[in-house]
C-alpha positions as CSV (number, residue, x, y, z in Angstrom):
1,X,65.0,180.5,8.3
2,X,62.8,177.5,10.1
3,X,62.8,177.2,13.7
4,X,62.3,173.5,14.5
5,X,63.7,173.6,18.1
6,X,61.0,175.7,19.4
7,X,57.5,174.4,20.5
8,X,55.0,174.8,23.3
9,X,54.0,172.1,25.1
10,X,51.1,171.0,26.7
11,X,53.0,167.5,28.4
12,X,54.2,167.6,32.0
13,X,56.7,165.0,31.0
14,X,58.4,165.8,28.0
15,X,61.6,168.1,28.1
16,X,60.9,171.8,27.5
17,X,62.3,173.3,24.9
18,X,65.6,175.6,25.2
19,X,65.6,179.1,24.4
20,X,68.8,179.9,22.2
21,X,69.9,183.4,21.3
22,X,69.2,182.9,17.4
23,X,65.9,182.4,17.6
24,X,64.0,185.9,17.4
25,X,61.1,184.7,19.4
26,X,63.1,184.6,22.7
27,X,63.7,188.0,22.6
28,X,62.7,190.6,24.8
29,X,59.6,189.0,26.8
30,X,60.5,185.9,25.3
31,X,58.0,183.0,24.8
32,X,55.5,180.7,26.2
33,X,56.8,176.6,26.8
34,X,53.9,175.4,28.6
35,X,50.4,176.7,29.5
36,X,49.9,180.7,30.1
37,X,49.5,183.5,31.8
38,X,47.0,182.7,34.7
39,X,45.4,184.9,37.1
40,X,46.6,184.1,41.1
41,X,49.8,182.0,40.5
42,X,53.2,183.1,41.2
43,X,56.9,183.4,39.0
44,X,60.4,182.4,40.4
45,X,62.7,182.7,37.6
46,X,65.2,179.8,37.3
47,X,68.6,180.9,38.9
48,X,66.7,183.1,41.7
49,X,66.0,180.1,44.1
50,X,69.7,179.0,43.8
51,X,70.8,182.5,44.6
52,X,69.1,182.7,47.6
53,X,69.7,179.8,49.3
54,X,72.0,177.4,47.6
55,X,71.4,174.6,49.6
56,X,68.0,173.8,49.7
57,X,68.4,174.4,45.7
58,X,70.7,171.8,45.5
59,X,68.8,169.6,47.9
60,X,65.5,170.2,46.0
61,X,67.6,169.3,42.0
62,X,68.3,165.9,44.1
63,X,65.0,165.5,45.1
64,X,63.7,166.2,41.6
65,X,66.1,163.8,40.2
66,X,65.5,161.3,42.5
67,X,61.3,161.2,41.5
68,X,62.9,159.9,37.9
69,X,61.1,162.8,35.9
70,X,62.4,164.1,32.6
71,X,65.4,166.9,33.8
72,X,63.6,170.2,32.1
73,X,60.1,168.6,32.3
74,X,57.1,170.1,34.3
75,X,57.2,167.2,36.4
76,X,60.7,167.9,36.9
77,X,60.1,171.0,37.9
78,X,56.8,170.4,39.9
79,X,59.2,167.6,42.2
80,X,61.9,170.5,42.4
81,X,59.6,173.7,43.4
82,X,57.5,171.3,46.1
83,X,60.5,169.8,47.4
84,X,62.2,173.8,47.8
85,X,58.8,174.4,49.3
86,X,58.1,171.7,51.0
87,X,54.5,171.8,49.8
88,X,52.6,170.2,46.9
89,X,52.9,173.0,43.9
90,X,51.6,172.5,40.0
91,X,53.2,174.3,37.3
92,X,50.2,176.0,35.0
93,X,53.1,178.4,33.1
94,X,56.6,178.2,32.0
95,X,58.0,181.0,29.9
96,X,61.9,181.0,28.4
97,X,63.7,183.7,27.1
98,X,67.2,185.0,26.5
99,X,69.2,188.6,27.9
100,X,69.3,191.0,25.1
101,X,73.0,191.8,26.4
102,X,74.3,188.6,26.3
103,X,72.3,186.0,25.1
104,X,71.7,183.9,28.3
105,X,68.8,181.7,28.5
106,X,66.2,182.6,31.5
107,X,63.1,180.2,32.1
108,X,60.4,181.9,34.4
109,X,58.0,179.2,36.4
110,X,54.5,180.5,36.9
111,X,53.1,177.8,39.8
112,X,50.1,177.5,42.3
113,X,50.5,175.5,45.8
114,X,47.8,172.5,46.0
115,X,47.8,172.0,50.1
């Protein structure tokens, strides 16, 4: 079986790929989108930031939205995290997965702050 959805990326404006259940490679520590692993950045995984508090989330997906990047870019998500921040942040990392129990797709966004 081919795989066609999956890809890493190395473009801050193109739409990440999303990680579905059937595709083996998501599995347990699931897979790099864009960049790697990097020494001295930090992870927030996707539905953490919303959990937390809801609504600077929301106020930071309008933000993000309103800077007319790709929704699921880096750039989207570089206008989203320094908006939640309010401090200038680039993405280096951005790994996807899904939960062995019931298939639901995580992303994890490794980031630096620039100022």
């Amino acid at each position: 079986m081919s795989y066609t959805y999956y890809y890493h990326s190395t473009s801050r404006t193109a739409p990440l790929a999303y990680p579905h259940y059937s595709d083996p490679r998501f599995d347990g520590q699931g897979a790099d989108l864009f960049g790697q692993q990097t020494e001295g950045i930090q992870y927030e995984y996707d539905d953490r930031l919303a959990q937390w508090e809801p609504e600077k989330h929301r106020a930071a997906v309008d933000a993000a939205r309103a800077s007319g990047a790709a929704p699921r870019s880096v750039a989207f998500l570089e206008a989203y995290l320094s908006h939640y921040y309010a401090r200038p942040v680039e993405v280096v990392h951005v790994k996807a997965g899904t939960r062995p129990f019931d298939g639901y797709a995580w992303y994890a966004y490794g980031f630096r702050f620039t100022a």
